[in-house]
TIVO-811878 format. One record per residue: residue in three letters; x, z, y of N, C-alpha, C, O in turn. Coordinates in steps of 0.1 Angstrom, whole numbers, plus 5000, padded with zeros to 4 digits. Layout:
BEGIN
ALAXZYXZYXZYXZY ...
***
This chain:
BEGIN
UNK800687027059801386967048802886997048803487017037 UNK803387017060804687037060805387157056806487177052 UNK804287237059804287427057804087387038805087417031 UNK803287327033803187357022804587317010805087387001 UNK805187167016806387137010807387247015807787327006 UNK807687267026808487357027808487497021809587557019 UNK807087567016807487677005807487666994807487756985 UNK807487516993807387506973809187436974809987436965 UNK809387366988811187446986811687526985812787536979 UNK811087626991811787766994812087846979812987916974 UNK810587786973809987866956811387806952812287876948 UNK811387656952812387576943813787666945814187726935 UNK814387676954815387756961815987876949816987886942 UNK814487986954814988116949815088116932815688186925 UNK814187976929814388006911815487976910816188036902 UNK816087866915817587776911818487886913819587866909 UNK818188026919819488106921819288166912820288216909 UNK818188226904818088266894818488246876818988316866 UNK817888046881818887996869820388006872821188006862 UNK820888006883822788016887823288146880824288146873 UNK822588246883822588376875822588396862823488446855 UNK821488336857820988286841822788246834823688306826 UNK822588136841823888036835825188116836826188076829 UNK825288196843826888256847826988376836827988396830 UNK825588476835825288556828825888506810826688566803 UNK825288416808825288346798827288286794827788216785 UNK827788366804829388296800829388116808830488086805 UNK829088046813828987946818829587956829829588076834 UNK830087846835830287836849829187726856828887616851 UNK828687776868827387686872828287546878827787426878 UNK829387576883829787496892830487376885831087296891 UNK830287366868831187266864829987116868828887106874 UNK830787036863829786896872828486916857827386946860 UNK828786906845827786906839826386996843825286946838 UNK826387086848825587216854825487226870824587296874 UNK826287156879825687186891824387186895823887276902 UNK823787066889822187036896821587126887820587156894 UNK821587166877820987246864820087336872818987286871 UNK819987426879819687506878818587476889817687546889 UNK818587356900817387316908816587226899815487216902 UNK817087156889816187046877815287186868814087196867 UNK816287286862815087386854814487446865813287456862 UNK814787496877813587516886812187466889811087516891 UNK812587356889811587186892810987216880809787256882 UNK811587206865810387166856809687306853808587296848 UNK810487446855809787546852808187506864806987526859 UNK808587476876807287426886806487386879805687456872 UNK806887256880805987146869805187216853803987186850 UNK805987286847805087306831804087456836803387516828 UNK804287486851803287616849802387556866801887626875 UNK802487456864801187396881799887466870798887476878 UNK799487506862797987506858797687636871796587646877 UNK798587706874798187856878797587816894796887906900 UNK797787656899797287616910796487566911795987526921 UNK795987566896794587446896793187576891793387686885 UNK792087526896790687546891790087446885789687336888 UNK790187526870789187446861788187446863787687336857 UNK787087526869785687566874785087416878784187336874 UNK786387416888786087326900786187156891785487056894 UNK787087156882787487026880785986976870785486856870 UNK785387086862784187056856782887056861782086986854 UNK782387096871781887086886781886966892780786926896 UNK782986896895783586746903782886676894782386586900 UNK782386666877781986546871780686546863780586476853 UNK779586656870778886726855777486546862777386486873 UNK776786526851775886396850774486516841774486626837 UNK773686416843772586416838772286346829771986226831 UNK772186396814771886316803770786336791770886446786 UNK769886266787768686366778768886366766767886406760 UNK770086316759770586366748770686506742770486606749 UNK771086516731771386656725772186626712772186696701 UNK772786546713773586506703775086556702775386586713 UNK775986566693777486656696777986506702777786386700 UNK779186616716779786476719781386516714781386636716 UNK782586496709783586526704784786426716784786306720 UNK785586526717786986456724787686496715787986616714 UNK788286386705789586486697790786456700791186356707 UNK791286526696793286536701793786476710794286366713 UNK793286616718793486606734795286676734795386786729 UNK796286606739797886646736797886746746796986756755 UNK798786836745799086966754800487006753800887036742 UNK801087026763802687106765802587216771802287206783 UNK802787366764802387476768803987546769804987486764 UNK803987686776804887766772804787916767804087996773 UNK805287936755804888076755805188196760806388236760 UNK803788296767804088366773805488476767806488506774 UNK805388506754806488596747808088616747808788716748 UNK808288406746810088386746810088276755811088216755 UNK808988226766809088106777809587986772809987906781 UNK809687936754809687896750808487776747807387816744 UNK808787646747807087556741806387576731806687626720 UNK805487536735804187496718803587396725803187376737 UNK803587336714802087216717801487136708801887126696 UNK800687076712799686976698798786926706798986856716 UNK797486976700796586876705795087006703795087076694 UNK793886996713792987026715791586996712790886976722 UNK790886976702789686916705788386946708787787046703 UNK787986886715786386996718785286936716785086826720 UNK784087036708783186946708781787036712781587136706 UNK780886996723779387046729778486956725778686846721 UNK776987056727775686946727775086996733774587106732 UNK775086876745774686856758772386956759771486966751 UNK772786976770771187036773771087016786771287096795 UNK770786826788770586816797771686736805771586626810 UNK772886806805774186776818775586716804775886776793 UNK776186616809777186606800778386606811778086626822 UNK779686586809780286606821781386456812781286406801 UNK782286436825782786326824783986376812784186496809 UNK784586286807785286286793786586356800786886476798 UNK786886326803788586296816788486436818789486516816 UNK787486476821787486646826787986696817788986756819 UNK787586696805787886756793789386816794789886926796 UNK790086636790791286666790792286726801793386756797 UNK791786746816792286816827792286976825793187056825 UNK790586996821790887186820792087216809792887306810 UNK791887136798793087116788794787196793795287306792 UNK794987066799796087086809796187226818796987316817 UNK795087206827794987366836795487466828796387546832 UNK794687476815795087646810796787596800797787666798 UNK796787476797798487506785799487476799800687486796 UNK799187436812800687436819800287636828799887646839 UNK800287696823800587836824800987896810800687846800 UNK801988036810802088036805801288156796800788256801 UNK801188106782800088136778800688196763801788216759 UNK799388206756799488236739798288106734797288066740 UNK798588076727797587976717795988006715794987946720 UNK796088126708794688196710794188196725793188126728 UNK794888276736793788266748794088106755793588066765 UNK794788046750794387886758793287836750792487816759 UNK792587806738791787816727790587896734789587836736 UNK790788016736789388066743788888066759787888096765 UNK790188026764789887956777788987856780788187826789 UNK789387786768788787636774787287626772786387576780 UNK787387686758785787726752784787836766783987826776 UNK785487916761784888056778784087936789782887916790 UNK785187876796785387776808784087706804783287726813 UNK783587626795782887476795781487576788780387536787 UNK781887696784780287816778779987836792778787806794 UNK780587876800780187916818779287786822778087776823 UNK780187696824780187566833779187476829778587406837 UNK778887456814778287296813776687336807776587396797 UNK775787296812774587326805774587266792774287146791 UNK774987346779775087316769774187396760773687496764 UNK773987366748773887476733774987546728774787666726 UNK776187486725777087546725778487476724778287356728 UNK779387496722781387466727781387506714780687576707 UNK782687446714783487416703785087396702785487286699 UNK785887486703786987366704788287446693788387556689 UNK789087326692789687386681791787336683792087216682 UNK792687426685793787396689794587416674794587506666 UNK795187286676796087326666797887266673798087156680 UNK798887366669800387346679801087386668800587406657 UNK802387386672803887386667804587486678804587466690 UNK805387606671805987676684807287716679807687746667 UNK807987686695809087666691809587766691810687766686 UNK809287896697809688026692810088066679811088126675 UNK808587976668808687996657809687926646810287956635 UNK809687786655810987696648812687746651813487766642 UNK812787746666814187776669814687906667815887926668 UNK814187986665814588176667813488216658812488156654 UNK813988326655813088426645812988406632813788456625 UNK811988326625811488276612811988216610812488206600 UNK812088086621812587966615812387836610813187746608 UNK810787846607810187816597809887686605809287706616 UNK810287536601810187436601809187356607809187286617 UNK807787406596806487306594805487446596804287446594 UNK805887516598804487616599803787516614804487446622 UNK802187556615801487506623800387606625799687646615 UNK800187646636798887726640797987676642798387566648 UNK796587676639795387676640793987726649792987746642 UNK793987746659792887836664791387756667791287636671 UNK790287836665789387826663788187916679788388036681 UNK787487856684786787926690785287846692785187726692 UNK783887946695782987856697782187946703782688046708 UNK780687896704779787966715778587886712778587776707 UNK777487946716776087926714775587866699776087926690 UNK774787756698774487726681775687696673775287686662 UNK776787686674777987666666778487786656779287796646 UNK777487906664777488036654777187986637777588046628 UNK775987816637775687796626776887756622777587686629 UNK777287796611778187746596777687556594778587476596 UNK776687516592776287396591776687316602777387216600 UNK776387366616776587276626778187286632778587216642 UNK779287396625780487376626781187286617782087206619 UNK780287306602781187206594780387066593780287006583 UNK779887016607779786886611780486856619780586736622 UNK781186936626781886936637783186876627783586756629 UNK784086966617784986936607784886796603785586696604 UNK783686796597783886636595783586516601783486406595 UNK783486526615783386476624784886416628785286306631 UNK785586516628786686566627787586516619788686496622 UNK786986496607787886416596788286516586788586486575 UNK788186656590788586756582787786766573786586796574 UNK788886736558788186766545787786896542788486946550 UNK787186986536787187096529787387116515787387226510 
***
């Protein structure tokens, strides 16, 4: 235990000299009081928003799979997520929702929103967190088919570049009977989404 806090100080260490670098690069001085700690606090949360790269989703949907003889859709919606993007290390986030029908195994709810988490604290793009999650629970859950559908805000696209206020991404992914048109746009209005 002690070996392990000690290299995730060590990790904390080398990034804080990196942000010291960052900041000085940038015309700053690290050493004014506003900035001293700055550079071990953005170490810390760079840690913290990218732990997914430590976790196994495999494993966390695995820890909760049940036995159930339904086949009915089961729907988690707006599951919240804080991602970074891989492009400008910049956030996005919103919300995830996913919907399967069960063959057999349903897995606990809670999981859901854990693999959630696993893939948006790495850093990522929208689309492959969207097809991760889907991929992950097409592998893992004795289903018919996955469903899930992300929709975010990026702040690449708000703060730098375009600019653009209110734009909002959408991504879409599915797997097994969801190929039907009918059994996705039950999913939608399940959903609440008008057409």
């Amino acid at each position: 235990m002690n070996n392990t806090i000690q290299d995730k100080q060590q990790l904390v260490d080398q990034l804080a000299e990196h942000f010291r670098a960052i900041i000085t690069l940038l015309g700053e001085d690290p050493n004014r009081e506003g900035l001293v700690k700055t550079p071990c606090r953005a170490a810390k949360a760079l840690l913290e928003n990218t732990r997914g790269y430590a976790q196994d989703a495999a494993s966390i949907v695995r820890s909760a799979l049940f036995s159930h003889p339904g086949s009915e859709i089961v729907i988690v919606k707006d599951i919240e997520f804080y991602s970074l993007c891989e492009h400008h290390m910049l956030p996005f986030f919103g919300t995830v929702s996913i919907g399967y029908i069960p063959q057999g195994t349903i897995v606990g709810l809670s999981k859901l929103a854990r693999i959630v988490d696993v893939y948006a604290r790495r850093l990522q793009v929208q689309e492959r967190l969207t097809d991760d999650v889907c991929s992950l629970l097409t592998r893992e859950l004795s289903s018919q088919g996955v469903i899930v559908m992300c929709k975010a805000q990026h702040l690449c696209m708000k703060m730098r570049g375009v600019e653009k206020q209110n734009a909002e991404t959408v991504t879409l992914q599915y797997s097994g009977v969801f190929q039907d048109v009918a059994l996705r746009e039950e999913f939608f209005r399940l959903m609440g989404i008008q057409k």
